[in-house]
Backbone as CSV, one residue per row, in Angstrom:
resi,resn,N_x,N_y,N_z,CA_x,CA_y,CA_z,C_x,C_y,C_z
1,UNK,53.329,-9.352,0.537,52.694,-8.023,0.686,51.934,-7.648,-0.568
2,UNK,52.508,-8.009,-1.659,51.851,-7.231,-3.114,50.520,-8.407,-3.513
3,UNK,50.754,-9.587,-2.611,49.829,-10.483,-3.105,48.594,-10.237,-2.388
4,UNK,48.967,-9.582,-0.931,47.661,-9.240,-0.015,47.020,-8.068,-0.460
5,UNK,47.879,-7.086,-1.033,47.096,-6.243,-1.836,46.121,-6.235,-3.122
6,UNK,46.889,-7.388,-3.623,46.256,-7.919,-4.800,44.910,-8.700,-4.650
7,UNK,44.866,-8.930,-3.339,43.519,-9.881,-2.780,43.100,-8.777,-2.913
8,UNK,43.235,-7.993,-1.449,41.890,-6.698,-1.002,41.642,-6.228,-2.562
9,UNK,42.065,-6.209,-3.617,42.142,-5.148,-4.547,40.929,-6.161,-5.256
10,UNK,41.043,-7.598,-5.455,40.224,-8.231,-5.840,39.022,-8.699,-5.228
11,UNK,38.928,-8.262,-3.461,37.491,-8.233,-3.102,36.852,-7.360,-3.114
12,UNK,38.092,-6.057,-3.388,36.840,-4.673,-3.585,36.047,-4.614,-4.957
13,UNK,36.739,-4.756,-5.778,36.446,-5.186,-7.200,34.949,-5.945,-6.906
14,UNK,35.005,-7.049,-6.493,34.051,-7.843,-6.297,32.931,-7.274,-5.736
15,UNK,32.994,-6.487,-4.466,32.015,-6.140,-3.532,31.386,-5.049,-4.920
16,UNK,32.295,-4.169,-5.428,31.709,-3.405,-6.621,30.720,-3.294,-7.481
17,UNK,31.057,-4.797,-7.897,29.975,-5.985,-8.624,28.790,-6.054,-8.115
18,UNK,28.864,-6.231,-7.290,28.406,-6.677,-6.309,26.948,-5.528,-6.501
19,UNK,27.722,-4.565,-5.602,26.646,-3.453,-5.504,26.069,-2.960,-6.843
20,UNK,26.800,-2.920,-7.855,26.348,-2.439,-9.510,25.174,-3.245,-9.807
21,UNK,25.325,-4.731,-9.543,24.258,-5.792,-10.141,22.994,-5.844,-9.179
22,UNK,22.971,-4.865,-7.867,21.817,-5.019,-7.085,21.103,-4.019,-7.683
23,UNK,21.274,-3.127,-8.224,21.102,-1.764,-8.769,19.468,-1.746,-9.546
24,UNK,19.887,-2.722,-10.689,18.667,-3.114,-11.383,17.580,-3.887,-10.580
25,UNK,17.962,-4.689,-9.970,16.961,-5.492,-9.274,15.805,-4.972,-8.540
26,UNK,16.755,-3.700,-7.388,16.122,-2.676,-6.687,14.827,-1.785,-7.381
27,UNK,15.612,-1.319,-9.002,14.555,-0.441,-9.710,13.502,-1.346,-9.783
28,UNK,14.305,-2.714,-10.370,12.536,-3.008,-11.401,11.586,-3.725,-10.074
29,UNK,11.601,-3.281,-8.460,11.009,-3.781,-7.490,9.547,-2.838,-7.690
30,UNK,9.821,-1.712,-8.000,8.514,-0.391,-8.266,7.474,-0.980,-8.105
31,UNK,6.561,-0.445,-7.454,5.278,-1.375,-8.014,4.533,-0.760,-9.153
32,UNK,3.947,-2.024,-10.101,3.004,-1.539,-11.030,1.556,-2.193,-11.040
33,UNK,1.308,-1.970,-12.028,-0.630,-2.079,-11.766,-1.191,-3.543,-11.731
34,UNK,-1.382,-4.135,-10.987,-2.010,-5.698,-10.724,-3.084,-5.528,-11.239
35,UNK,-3.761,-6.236,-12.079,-5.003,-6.686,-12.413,-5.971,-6.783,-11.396
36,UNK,-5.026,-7.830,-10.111,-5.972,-8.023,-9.498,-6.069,-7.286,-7.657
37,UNK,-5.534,-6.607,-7.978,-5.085,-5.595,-6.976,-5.060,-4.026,-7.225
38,UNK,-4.469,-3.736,-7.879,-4.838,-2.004,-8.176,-6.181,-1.366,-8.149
39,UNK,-6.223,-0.331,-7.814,-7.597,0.235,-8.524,-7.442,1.129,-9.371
40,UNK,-8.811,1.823,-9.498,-8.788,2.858,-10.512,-8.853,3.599,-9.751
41,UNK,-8.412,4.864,-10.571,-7.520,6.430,-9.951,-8.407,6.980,-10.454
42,UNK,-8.896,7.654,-9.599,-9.957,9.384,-10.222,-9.023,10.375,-9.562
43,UNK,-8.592,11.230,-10.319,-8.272,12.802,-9.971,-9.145,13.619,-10.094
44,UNK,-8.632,14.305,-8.752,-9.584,15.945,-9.041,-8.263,16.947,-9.042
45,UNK,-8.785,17.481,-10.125,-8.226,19.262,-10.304,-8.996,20.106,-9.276
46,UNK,-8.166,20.807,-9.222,-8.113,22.288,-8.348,-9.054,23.278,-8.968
47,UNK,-8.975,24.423,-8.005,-9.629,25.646,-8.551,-8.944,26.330,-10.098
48,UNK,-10.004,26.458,-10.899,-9.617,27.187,-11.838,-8.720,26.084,-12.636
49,UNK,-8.793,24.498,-12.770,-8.914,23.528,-13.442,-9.000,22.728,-14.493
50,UNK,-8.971,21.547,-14.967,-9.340,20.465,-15.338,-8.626,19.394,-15.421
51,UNK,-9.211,18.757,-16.128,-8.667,17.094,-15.879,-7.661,17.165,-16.731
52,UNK,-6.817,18.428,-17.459,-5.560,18.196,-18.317,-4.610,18.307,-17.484
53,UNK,-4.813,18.816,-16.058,-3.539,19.233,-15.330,-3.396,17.869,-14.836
54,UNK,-3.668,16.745,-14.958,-2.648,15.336,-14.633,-2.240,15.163,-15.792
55,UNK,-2.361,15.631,-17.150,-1.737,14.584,-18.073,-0.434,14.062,-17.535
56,UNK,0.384,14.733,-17.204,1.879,14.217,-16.854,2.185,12.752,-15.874
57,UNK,1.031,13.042,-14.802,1.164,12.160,-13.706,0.492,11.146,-13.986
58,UNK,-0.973,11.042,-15.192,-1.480,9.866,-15.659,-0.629,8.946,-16.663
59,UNK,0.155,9.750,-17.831,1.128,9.417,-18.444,2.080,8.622,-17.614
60,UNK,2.760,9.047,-16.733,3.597,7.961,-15.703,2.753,6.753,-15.164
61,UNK,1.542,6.920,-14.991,0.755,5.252,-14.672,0.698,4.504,-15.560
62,UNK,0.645,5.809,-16.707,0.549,4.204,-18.041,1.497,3.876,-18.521
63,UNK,2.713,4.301,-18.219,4.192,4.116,-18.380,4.306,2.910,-17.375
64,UNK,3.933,2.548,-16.163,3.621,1.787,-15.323,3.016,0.840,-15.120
65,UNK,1.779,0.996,-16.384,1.203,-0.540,-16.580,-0.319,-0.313,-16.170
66,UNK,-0.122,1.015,-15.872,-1.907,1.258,-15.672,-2.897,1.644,-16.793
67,UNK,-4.094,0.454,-17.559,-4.672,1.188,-18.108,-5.156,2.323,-18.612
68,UNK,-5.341,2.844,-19.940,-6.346,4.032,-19.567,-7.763,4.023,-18.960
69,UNK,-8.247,2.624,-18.945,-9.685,2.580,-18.267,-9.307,2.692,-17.168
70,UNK,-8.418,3.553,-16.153,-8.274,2.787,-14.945,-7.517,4.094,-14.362
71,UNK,-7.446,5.344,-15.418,-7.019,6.800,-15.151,-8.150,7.460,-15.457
72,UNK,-8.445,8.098,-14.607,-9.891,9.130,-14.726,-9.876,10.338,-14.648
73,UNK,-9.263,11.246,-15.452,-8.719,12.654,-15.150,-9.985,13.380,-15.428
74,UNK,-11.283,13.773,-14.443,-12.421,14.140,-14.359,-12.279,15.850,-14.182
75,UNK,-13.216,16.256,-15.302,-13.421,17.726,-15.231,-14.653,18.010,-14.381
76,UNK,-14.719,19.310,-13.601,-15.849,19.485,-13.065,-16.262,21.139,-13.094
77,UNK,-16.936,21.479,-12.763,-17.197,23.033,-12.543,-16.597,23.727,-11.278
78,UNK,-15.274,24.489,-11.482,-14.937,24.776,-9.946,-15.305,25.980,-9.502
79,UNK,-16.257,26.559,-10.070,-17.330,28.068,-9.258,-18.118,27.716,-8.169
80,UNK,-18.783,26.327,-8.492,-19.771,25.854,-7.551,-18.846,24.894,-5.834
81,UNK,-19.835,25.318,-5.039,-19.692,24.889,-3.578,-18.964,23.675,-4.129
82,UNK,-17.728,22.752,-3.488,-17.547,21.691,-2.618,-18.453,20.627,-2.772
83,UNK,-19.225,21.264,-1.805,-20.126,20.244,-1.179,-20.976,19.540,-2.663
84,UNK,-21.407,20.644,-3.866,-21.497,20.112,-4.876,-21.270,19.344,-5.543
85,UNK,-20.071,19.899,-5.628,-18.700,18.853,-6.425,-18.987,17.229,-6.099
86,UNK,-18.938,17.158,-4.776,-18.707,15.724,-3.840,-19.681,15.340,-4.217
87,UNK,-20.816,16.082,-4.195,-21.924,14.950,-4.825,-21.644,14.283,-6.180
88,UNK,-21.238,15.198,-7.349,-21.203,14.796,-8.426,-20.100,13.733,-8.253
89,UNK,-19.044,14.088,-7.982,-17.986,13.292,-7.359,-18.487,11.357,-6.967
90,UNK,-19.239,11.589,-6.208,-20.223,10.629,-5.830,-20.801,9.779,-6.945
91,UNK,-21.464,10.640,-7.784,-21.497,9.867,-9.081,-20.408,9.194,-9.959
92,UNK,-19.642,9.810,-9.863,-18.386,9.555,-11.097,-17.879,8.512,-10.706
93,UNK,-17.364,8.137,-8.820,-17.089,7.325,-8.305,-17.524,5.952,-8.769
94,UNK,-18.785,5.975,-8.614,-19.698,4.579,-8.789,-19.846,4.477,-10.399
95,UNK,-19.667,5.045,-11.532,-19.836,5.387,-12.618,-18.040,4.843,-12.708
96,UNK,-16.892,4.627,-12.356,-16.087,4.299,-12.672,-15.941,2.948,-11.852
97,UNK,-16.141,2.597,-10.637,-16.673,1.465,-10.249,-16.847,0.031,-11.437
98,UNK,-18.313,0.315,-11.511,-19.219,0.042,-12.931,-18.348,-0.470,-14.219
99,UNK,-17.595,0.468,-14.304,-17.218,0.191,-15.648,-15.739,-0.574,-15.512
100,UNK,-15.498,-0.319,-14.592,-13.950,-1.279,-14.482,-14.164,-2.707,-13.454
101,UNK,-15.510,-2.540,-12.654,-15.189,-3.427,-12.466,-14.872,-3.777,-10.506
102,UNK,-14.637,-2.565,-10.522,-13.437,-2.671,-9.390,-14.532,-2.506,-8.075
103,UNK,-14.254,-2.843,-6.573,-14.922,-2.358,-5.847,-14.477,-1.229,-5.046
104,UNK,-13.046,-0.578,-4.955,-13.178,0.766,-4.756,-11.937,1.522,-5.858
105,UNK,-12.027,2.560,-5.554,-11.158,3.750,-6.241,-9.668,4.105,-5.207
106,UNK,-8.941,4.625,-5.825,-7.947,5.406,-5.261,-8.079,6.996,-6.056
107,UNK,-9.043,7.946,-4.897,-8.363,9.395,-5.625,-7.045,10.297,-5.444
108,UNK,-7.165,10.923,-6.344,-5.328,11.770,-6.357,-6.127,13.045,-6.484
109,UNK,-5.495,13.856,-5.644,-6.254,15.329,-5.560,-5.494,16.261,-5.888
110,UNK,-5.478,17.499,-6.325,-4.496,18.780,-6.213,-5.436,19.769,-5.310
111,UNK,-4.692,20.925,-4.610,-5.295,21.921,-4.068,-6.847,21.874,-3.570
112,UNK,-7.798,22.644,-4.298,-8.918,22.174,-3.718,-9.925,21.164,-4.323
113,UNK,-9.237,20.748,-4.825,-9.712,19.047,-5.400,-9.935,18.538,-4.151
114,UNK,-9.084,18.201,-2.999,-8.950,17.803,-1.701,-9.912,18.158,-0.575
115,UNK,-10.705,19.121,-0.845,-11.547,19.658,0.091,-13.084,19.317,-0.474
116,UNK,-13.513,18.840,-2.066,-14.847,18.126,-2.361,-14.608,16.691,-1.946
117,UNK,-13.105,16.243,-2.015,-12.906,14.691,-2.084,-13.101,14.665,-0.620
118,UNK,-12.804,15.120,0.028,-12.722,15.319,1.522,-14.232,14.780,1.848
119,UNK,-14.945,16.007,1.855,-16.363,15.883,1.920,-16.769,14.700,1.561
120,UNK,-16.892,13.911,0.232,-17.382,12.979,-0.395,-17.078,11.796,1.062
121,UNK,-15.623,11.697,1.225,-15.559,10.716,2.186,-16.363,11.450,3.412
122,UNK,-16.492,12.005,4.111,-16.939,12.010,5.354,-18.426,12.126,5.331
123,UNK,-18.754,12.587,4.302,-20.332,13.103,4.445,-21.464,12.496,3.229
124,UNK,-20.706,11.808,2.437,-21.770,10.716,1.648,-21.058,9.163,1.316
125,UNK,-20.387,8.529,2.462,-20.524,7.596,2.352,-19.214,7.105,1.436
126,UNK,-18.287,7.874,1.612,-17.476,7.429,0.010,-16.124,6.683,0.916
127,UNK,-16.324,6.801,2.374,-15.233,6.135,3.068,-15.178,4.409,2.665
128,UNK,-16.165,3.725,1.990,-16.673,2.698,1.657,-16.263,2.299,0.331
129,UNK,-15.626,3.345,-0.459,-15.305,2.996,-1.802,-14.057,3.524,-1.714
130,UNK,-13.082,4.038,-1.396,-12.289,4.819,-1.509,-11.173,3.892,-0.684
131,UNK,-10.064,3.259,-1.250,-8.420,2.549,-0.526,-7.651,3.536,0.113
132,UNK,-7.442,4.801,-1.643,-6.471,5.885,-0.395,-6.800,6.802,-1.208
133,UNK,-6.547,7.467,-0.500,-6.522,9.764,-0.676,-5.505,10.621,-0.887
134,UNK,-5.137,10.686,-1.775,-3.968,11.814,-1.978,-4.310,13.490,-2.031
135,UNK,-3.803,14.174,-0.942,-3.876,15.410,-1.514,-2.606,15.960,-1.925
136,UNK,-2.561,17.148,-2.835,-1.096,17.902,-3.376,-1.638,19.167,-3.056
137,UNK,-0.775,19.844,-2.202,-0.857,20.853,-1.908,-2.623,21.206,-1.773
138,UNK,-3.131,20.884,-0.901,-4.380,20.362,-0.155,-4.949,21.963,0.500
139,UNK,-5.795,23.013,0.567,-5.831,24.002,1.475,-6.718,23.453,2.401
140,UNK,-6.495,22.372,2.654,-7.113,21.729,4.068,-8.049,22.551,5.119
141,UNK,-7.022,23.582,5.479,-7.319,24.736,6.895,-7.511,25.820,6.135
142,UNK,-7.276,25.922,4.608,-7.892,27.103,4.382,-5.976,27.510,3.638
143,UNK,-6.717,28.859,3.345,-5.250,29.574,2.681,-5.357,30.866,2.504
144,UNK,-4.359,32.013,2.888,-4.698,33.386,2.129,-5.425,34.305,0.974
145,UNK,-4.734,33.530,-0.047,-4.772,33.371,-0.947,-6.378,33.623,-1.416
146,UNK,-7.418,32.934,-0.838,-8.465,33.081,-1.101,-9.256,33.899,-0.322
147,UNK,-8.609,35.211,-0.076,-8.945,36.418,0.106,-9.886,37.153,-0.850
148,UNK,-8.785,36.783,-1.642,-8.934,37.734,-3.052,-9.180,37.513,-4.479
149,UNK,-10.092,36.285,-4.150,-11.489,35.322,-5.105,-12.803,35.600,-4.519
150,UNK,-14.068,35.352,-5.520,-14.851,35.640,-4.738,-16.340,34.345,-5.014
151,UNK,-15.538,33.422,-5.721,-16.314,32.229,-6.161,-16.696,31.766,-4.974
152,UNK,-18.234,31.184,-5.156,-18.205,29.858,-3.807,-17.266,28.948,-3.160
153,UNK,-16.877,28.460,-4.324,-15.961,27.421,-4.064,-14.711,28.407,-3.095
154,UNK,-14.162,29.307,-3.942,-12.957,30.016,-3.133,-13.554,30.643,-1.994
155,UNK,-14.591,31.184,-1.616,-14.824,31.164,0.058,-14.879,30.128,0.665
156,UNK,-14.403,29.006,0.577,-15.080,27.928,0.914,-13.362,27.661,1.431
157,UNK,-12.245,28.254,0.805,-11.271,28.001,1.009,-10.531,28.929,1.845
158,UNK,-11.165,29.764,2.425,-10.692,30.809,3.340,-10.073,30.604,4.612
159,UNK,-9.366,30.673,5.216,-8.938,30.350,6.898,-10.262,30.833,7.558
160,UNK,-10.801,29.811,8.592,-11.642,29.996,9.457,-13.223,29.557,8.520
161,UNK,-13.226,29.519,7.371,-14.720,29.367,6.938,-15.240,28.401,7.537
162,UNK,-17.187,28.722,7.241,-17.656,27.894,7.815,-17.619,25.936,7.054
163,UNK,-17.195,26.344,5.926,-17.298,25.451,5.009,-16.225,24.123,5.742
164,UNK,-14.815,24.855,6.257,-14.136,24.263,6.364,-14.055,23.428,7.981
165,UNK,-14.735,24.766,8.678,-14.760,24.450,10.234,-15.886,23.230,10.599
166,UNK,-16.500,22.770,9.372,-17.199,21.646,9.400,-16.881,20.292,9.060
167,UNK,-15.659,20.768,8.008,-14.810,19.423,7.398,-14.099,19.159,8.325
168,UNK,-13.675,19.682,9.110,-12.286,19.705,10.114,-12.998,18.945,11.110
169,UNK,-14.252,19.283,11.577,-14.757,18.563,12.897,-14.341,17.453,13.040
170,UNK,-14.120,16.973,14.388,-14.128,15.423,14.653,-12.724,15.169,14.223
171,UNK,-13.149,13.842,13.299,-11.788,13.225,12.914,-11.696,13.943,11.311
172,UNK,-10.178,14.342,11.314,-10.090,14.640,9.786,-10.012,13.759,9.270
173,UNK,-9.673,12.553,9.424,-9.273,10.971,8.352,-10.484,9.987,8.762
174,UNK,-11.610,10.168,8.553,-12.889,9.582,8.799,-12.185,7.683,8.305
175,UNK,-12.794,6.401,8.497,-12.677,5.535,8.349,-11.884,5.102,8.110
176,UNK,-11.958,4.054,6.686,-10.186,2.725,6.872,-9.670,3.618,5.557
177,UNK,-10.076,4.517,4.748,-8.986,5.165,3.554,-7.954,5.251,4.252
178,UNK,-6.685,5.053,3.253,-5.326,5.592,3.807,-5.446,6.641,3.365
179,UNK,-4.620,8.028,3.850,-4.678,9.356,4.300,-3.014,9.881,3.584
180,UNK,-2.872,10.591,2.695,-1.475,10.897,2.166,-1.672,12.182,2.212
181,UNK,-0.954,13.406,2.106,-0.651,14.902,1.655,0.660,14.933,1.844
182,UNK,0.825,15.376,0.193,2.206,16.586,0.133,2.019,17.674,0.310
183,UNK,2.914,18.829,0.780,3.312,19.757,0.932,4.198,20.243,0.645
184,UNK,4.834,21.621,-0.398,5.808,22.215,-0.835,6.096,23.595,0.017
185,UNK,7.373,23.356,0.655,7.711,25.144,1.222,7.925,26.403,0.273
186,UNK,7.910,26.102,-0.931,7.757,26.935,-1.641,6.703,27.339,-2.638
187,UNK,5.315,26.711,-1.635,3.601,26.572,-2.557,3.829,28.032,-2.080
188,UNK,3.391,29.044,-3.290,3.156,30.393,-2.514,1.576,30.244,-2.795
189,UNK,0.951,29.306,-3.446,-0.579,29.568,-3.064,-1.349,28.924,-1.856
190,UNK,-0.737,27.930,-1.186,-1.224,27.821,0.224,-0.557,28.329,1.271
191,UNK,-0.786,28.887,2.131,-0.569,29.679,3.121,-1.439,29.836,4.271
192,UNK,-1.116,29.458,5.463,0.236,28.985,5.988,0.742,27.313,4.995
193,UNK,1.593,26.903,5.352,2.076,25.657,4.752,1.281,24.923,5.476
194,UNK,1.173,24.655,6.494,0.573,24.089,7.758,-0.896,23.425,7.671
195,UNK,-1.344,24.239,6.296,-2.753,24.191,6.317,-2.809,22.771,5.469
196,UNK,-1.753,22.140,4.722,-2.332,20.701,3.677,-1.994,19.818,4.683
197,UNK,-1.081,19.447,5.804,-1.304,18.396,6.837,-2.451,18.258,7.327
198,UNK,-2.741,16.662,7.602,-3.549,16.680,8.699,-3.813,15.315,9.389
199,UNK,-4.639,15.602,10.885,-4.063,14.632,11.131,-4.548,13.229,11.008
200,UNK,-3.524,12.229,11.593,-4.381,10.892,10.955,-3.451,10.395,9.533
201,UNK,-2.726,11.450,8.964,-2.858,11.096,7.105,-1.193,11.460,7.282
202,UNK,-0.551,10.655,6.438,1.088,10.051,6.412,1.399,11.862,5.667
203,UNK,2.090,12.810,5.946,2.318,14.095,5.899,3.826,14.063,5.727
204,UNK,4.152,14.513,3.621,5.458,14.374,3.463,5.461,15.730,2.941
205,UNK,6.792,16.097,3.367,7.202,17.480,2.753,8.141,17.400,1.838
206,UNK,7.766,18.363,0.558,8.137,17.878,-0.570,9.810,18.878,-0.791
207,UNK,10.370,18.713,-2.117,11.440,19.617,-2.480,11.208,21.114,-2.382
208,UNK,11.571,21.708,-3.111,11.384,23.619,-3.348,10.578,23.328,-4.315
209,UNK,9.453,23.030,-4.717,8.467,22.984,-5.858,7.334,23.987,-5.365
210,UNK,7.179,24.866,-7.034,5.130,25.674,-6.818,4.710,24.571,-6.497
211,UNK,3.277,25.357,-6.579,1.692,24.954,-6.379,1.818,23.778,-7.395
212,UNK,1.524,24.563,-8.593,1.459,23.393,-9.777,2.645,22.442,-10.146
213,UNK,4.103,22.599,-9.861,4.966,21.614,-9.723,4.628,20.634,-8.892
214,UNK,3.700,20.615,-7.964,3.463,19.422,-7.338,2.930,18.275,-8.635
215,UNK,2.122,18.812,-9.431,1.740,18.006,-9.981,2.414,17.123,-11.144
216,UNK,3.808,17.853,-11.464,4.443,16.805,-12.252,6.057,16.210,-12.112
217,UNK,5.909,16.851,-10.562,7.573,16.518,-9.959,7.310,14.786,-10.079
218,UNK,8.617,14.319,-10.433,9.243,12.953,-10.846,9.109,11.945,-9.625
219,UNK,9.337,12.845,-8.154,9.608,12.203,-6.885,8.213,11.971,-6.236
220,UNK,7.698,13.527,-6.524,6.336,12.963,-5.799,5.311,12.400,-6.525
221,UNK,5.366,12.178,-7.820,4.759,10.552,-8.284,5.006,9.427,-7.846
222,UNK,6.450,9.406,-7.639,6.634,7.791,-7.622,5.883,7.718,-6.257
223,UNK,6.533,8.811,-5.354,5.712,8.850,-3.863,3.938,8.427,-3.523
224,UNK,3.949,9.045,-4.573,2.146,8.681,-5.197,1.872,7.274,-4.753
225,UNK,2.325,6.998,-6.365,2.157,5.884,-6.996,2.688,4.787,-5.969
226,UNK,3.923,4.921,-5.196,3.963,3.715,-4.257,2.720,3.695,-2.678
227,UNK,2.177,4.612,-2.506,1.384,4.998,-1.354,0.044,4.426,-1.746
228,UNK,-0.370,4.147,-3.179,-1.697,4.159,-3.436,-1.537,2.672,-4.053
229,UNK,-0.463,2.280,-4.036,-0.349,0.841,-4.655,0.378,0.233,-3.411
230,UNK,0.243,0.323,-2.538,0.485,-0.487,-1.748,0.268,-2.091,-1.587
């Protein structure tokens, strides 16, 4: 009897092992930046902006093995239309192209970063350069919130605008980009929540995080970072 206990006692032990030593293996599976596979990342900032609000989330790529030629935390003017943006957008694209090398991009968006990047793909051609699309907290359909702005750009983000009732047409996930958005139930700047899904595009709902916690929560990087490195 004390010897059969002494077994089970020594295969649990074992199985223990067991599971402890898979532990590491699992982590270091992550993916990181292939030379010959990754691309380069352009972010867009949101309204009222710039390209400092990724430091956190670019810092984790290069913790990861991603160049800095190969993080593009791009400032832009966010008073002006969208549709602007995407053009310039358009440039920067092929202007990072160029210099790395690469033949397309992966962008990472916040808020209405997501609605010029949007455009760019459907309406100049950028479905052709572009692997995948991230939005964070995306006002896709629009948001309350931009009631009570009175910039171009923020009418542009209104529920029902015309700006938007044009992006929306048709298919929201135009061509072969893969399609990502997070969403936080506790964004109090998009409203309804409802509005950063869409369809076509892999739609994860995040922890109790703001607006701007999307951008440096721990989980929805890695979430990122494994979606766009596929």
């Amino acid at each position: 009897m004390k010897r059969s206990l002494v077994t089970a006692a020594v295969a649990v032990a074992g199985a223990l092992v067991a599971v402890q030593a898979s532990g590491p293996a699992q982590a270091s599976s992550s993916p990181t930046f292939n030379q010959g596979s990754s691309n380069p990342i352009l972010f867009v900032h949101g309204y009222s902006g710039d390209g400092s609000n990724w430091s956190t989330m670019a810092n984790r790529f290069r913790t990861d093995g991603w160049p800095s030629s190969h993080l593009n935390q791009w400032t832009y003017d966010w008073h002006q239309s969208n549709a602007t943006t995407a053009q310039q957008l358009s440039t920067e694209v092929d202007r990072l192209l160029a210099a790395t090398g690469a033949t397309k991009v992966d962008i990472v968006s916040h808020s209405m970063g997501g609605l010029s990047s949007r455009y760019y793909l459907k309406n100049l051609g950028g479905t052709s350069r572009v692997d995948a699309w991230v939005s964070l907290g995306g006002p896709n359909h629009g948001t309350d919130t931009a009631n009570s702005c009175f910039d171009t750009s923020c009418t542009e983000m209104r529920i029902g605008s015309s700006f938007l009732a044009a992006l929306n047409s048709g298919d929201e996930t135009p061509g072969s980009p893969r399609y990502a958005t997070w969403w936080s139930p506790c964004d109090t700047t998009i409203n309804p929540d409802s509005s950063v899904s869409l369809s076509g595009a892999g739609n994860t709902q995040t922890a109790c995080l703001s607006h701007t916690g999307l951008l440096t929560d721990a989980t929805v990087y890695a979430q990122t970072r494994d979606v766009i490195n596929r």
